[in-house]
N, C-alpha and C positions, 0 to 999 in steps of 0.2 A: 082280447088284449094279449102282448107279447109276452115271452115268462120274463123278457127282461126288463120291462114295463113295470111288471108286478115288484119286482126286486128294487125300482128306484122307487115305487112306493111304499114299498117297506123298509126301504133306508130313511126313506123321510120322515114316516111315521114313526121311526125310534129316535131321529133326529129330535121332530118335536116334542116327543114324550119326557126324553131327556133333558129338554129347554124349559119346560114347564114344571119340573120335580127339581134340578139341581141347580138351577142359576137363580132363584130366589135365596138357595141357600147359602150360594157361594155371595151373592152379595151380602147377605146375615151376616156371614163371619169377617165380610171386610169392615162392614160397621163397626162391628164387635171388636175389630184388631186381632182377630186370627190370624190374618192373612199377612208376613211380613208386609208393609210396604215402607218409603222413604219417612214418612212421616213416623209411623212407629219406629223404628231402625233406632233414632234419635232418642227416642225414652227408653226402648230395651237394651239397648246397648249391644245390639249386634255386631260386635265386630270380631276381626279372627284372633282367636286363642290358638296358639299352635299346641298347649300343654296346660294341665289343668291344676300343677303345682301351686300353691299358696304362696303368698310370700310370707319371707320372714320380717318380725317384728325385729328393731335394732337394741338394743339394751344394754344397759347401765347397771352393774353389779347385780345382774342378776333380773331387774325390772325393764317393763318396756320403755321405751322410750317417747315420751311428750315431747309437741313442740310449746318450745316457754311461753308464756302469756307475752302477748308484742303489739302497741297500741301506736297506729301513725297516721297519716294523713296521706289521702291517695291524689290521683290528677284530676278528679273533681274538686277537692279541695273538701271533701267527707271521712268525718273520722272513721277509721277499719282497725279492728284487732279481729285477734286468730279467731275470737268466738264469731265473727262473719261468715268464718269459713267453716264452721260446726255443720255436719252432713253432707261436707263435699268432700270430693279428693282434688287434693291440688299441689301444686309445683312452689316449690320456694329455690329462689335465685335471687345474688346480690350481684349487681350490675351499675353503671353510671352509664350517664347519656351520650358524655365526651369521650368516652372508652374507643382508642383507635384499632385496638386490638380483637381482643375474642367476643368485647358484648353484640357486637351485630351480627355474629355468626352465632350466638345461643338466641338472641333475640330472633332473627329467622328461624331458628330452629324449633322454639317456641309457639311462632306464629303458626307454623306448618303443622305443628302439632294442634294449635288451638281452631285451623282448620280445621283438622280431621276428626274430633269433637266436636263439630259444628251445632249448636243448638241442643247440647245436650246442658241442663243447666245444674247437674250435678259436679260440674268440672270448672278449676279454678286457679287459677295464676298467682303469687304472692313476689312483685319483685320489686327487690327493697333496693336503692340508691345506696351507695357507699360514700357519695359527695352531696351530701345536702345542701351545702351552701352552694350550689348550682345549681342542682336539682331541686327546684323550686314545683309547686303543683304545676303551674301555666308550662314549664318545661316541660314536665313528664307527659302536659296533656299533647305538645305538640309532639313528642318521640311516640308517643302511643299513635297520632294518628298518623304519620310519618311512615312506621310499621303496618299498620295495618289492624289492631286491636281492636275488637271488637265485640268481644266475651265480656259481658257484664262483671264478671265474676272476675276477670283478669283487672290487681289493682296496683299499678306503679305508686310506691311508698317511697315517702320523704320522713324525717322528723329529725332528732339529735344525734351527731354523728357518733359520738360515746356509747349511746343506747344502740345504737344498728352495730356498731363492732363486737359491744360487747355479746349481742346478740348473735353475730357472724360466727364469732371463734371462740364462743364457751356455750351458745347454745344450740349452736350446728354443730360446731367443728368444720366450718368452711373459711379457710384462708381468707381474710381482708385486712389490710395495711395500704396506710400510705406513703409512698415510696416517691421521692424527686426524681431518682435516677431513672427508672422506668418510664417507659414513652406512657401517655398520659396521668403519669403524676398517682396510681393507683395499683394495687393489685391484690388481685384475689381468684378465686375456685370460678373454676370453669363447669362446675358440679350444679347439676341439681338435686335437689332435695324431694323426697314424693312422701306426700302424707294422707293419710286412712281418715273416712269419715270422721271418726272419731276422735283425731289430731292424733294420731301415733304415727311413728316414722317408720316406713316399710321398705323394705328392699326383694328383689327376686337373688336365688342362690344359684350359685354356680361351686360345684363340686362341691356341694355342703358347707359352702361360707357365703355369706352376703356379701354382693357388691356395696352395698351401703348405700354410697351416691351412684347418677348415671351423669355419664358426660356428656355436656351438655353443647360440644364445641364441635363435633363434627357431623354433618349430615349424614341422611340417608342416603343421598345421592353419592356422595364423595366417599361413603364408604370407607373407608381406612383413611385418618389421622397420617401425617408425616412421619411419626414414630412408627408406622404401624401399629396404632392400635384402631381396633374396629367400632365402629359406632354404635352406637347405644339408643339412639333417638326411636328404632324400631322394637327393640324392646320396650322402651318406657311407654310408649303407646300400647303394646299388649297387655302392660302389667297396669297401668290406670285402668282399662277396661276390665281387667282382672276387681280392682277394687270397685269400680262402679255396679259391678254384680254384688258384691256382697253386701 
């Protein structure tokens, strides 16, 4: 036999030596969930952290900041208060359906976001209606499916317009009134709100002060706002995966 003969049967024999020692093991560890794949990805929460900064909690003389106890009725027509959302981290936004203005650009924005969460069921939406008497359950269910909603966890909330205001602007601090003169008869914060398993309200810092809220009105794509301000949408996606680790 040739010596080069002998050389392709000694490649093959370390070929198979190494097929019979480490591909039994390499399938173990996929069993196992060693091994990333798409299906783990979704419960570890793989996504990219560019920094490994905390965020700051928001606070009130001194204390963290809760979000207030808030009990409504979602577009199934099932009662939700905040204790639903006990273990998740999720988005709180006050929006209407008839909004000709900024709600379908945070609502997209929203979506794109609850995309990229896909199937993780730690993550969760809270968007509360400022027009109830319009915003009836059977509405919010056809605006949800309209958008594209599809996150369990994501719940369009109706109930008393007094309770959701007062909710809006003494328990966020997020702008809502309603105003005739204004094209859809409403207005309010183009903010969202991000909150910790826990229900505490968290923000990322910039130059050692919290943003507080992230804006919720311009895309990723569009990248810079009219005023030039730049958008926030890829942040908040960093900083939710931030909280879904902890």
């Amino acid at each position: 036999m040739k010596k080069t003969s002998y050389s392709y049967v000694g490649i093959s024999l370390i070929v198979l030596v190494f097929g019979i020692i480490f591909i039994p093991k390499i399938v173990d560890r996929i069993t196992s969930d060693d091994v990333t794949r798409e299906g783990s990805r979704s419960r570890n929460v793989s996504k990219k952290i560019t920094d490994n900064t905390k965020l700051a909690f928001l606070t009130i003389n001194g204390q963290p900041k809760k979000v207030p106890d808030f009990t409504f009725i979602n577009q199934d027509g099932n009662t939700i208060s905040n204790k639903d959302y006990d273990g998740k981290v999720y988005l709180v936004e006050f929006f209407f359906t008839t909004c000709p203005t900024i709600c379908p650009k945070m609502s997209s924005n929203l979506v794109q976001i609850q995309d990229y969460f896909k199937g993780m069921e730690g993550f969760g939406v809270a968007s509360i209606t400022i027009n109830p008497k319009i915003d009836t359950p059977e509405v919010l269910k056809r605006y949800a499916t309209n958008y594209g909603i599809t996150n369990p966890n994501w719940h369009l909330l109706t109930g008393s317009q007094d309770i959701i205001y007062e909710l809006a602007n003494q328990g966020f601090n997020l702008y809502t009134a309603e105003e005739e003169e204004v094209d859809g008869g409403f207005e309010h914060s183009g903010n969202f709100a991000l909150i910790d398993k826990n229900g505490f309200l968290r923000s990322r810092l910039v130059n050692g002060n919290p943003i507080i809220y992230y804006n919720g009105i311009i895309s990723e794509k569009q990248q810079f706002g009219d005023d030039g301000m730049r958008e926030e949408i890829s942040l908040l996606k960093e900083d939710i995966t931030k909280l879904l680790k902890e």
